[in-house]
C-alpha atoms as one frame of an Amber mdcrd trajectory, in Angstrom:
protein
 -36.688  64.992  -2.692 -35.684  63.464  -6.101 -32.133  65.336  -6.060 -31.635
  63.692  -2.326 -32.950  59.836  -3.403 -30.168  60.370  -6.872 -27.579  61.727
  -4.211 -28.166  58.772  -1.683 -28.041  55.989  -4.528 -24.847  57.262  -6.448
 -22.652  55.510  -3.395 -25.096  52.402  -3.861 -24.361  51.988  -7.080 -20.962
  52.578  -7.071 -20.552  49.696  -3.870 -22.721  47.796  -6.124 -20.553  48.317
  -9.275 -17.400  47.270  -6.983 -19.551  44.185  -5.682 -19.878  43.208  -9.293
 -16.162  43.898 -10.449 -15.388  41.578  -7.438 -16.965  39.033  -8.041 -16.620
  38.384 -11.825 -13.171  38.752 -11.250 -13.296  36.205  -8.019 -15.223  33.755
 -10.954 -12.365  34.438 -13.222  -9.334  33.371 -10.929 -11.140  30.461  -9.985
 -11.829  29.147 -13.806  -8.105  30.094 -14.194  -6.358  28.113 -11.024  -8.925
  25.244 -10.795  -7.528  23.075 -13.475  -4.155  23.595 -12.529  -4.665  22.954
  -9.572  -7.023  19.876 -10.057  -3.848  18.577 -12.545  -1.528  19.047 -10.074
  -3.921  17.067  -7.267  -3.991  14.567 -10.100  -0.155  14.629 -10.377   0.292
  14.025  -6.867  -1.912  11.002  -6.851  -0.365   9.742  -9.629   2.793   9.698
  -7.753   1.717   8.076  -4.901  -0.107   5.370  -6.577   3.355   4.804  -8.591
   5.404   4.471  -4.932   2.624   0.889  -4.299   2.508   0.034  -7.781   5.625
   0.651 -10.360   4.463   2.376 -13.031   5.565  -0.596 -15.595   3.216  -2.857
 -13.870   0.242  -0.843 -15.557  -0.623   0.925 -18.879  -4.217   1.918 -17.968
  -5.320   5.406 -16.252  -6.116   4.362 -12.791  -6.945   8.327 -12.303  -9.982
   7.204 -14.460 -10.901   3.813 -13.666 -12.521   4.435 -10.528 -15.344   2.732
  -8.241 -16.732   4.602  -4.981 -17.755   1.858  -2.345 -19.857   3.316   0.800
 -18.591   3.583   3.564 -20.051   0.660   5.513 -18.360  -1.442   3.191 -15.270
  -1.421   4.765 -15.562   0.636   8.000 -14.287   3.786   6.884 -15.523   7.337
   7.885 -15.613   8.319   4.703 -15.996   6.588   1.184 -13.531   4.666  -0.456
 -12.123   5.404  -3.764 -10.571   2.577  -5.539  -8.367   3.236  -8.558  -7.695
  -0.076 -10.601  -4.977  -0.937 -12.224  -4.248  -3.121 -15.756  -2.057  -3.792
 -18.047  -3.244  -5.228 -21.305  -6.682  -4.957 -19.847  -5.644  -7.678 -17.516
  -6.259  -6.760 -13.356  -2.905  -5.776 -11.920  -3.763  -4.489  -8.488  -6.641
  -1.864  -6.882  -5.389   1.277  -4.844  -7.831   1.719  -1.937  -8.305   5.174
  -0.312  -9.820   4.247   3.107 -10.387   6.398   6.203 -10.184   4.963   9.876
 -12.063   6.724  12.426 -10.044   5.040  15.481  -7.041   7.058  15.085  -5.945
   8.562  18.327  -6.425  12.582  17.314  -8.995  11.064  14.689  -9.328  10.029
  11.175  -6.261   8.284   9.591  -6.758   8.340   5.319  -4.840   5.488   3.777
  -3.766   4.064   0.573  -3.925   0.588   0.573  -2.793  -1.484  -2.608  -3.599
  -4.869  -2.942  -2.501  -7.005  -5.780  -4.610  -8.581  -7.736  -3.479 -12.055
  -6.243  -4.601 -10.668  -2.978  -1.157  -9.541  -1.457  -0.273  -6.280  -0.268
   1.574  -3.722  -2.800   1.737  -1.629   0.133   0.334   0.725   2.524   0.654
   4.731   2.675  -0.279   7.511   4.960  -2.940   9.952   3.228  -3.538  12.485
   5.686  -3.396  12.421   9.829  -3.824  14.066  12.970  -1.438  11.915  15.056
   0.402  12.691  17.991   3.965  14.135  16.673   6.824  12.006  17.344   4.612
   8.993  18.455   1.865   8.095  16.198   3.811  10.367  13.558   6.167   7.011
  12.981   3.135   6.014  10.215   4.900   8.497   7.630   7.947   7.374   5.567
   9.481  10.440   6.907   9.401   9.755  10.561  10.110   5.465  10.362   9.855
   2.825   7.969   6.737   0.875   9.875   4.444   1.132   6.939   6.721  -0.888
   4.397   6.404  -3.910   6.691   2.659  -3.841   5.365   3.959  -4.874   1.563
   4.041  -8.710   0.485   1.574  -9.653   3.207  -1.929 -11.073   2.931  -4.602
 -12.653   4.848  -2.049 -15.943   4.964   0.862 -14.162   5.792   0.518 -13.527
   8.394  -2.808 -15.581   9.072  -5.857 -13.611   9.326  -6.120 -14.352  13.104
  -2.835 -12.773  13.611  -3.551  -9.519  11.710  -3.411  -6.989  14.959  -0.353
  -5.534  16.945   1.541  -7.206  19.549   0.068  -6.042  22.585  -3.078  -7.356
  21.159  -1.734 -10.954  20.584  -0.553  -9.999  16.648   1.780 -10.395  14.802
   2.208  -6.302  13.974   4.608  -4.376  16.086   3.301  -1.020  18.257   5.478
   2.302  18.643   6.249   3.448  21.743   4.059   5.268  24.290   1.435   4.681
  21.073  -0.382   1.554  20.338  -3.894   3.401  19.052  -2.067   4.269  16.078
  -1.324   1.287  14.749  -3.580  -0.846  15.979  -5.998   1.672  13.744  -3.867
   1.368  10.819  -3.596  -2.737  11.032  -7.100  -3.391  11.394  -7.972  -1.002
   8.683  -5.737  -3.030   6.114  -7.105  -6.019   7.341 -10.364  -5.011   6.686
  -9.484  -3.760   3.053  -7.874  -7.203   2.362 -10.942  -9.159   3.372 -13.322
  -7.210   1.399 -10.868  -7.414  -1.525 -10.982 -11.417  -0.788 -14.564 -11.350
  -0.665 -15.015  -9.419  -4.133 -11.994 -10.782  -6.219 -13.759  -9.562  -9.856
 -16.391  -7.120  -8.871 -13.665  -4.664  -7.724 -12.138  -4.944 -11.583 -15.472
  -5.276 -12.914 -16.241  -2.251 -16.004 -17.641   0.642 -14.826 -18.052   4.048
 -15.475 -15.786   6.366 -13.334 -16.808   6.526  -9.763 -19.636   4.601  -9.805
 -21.227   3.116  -6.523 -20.823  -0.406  -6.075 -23.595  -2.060  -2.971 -22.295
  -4.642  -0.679 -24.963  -6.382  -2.928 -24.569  -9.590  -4.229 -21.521 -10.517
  -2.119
């Protein structure tokens, strides 16, 4: 009986072994891509940050000087990341990652820079699920709709105007797709009004992503 339970747990032991061997060296890879690959994320966002706000504008980290407002704050799907920008510790402008839920295939992620005196820097395409070749035309890539966004603000055009044609706006709509846009417009919008509402609290200190409350507003 003993020589059968030693002959039945030399396989287990062995799977076991291999189980092991996996997964230390699963463990291993990880600890040896995940920085690079976090640097490289960082990289990337770096970049894009540097197409709304030239890099000579600012001579802070704005990778690092970070406040996470929730959600509610400015009716996004998911929370918004700000990175702030300075120069001489002065307020330059604030990157805003927000996410609209009224895209037509879904959520929409934007970056949305607004100067510090409250115009637009400009307006980016994060990530989307848009129709190709009609609510596509938010990318760069596909038309240059987006860069209309940059040297506007709640004046210019007036806030009452700050929705696409078809809706009585002042913001054009692509063809065959108005959902699109009308998403993206009313998501800026929304970002420029809180940013109007909270002109210091956004550059206020903090430490990096902390949670600021629609408290005190």
């Amino acid at each position: 009986m003993n020589h059968l339970a030693r002959e039945i747990s030399k396989p287990m032991l062995l799977l076991a072994g291999f189980a092991l061997a996996g997964t230390l060296l699963l463990a291993g890879v990880h600890r040896l891509t995940a920085q690079p690959i976090a640097d490289s994320e960082a990289q990337a966002l770096l970049t894009r940050i540097n197409t709304l706000v030239a890099a000579n504008r600012y001579d802070n980290n704005p990778l690092t000087d970070t406040i996470r407002l929730p959600p509610a704050e400015l009716q996004s799907a998911e929370p918004v990341l700000v990175y702030r920008l300075r120069k001489q510790q002065q307020p330059v402008a604030a990157i805003f990652t927000v996410t609209t839920p009224e895209g037509y295939s879904g959520n929409i992620r934007l970056a949305v820079g607004v100067n510090v005196d409250q115009t637009l820097a400009g307006v980016r395409v994060l990530a989307h699920k848009e129709t190709p070749g009609l609510g596509d035309w938010i990318e760069l890539e596909k038309s240059d709709w987006m860069l209309g966004f940059s040297g506007k603000s709640l004046q210019t055009p007036p806030e009452t105007a700050w929705a696409v044609k078809k809706d009585g706006g002042e913001f054009d709509q692509f063809t065959g797709a108005t959902i699109t846009p009308r998403a993206v417009v009313a998501a800026v919008k929304q970002v420029l009004i809180w940013s109007k509402q909270h002109p210091t609290s956004v550059y206020a200190p903090s430490t990096p992503t902390e949670v600021l409350t629609g408290e005190g507003k």
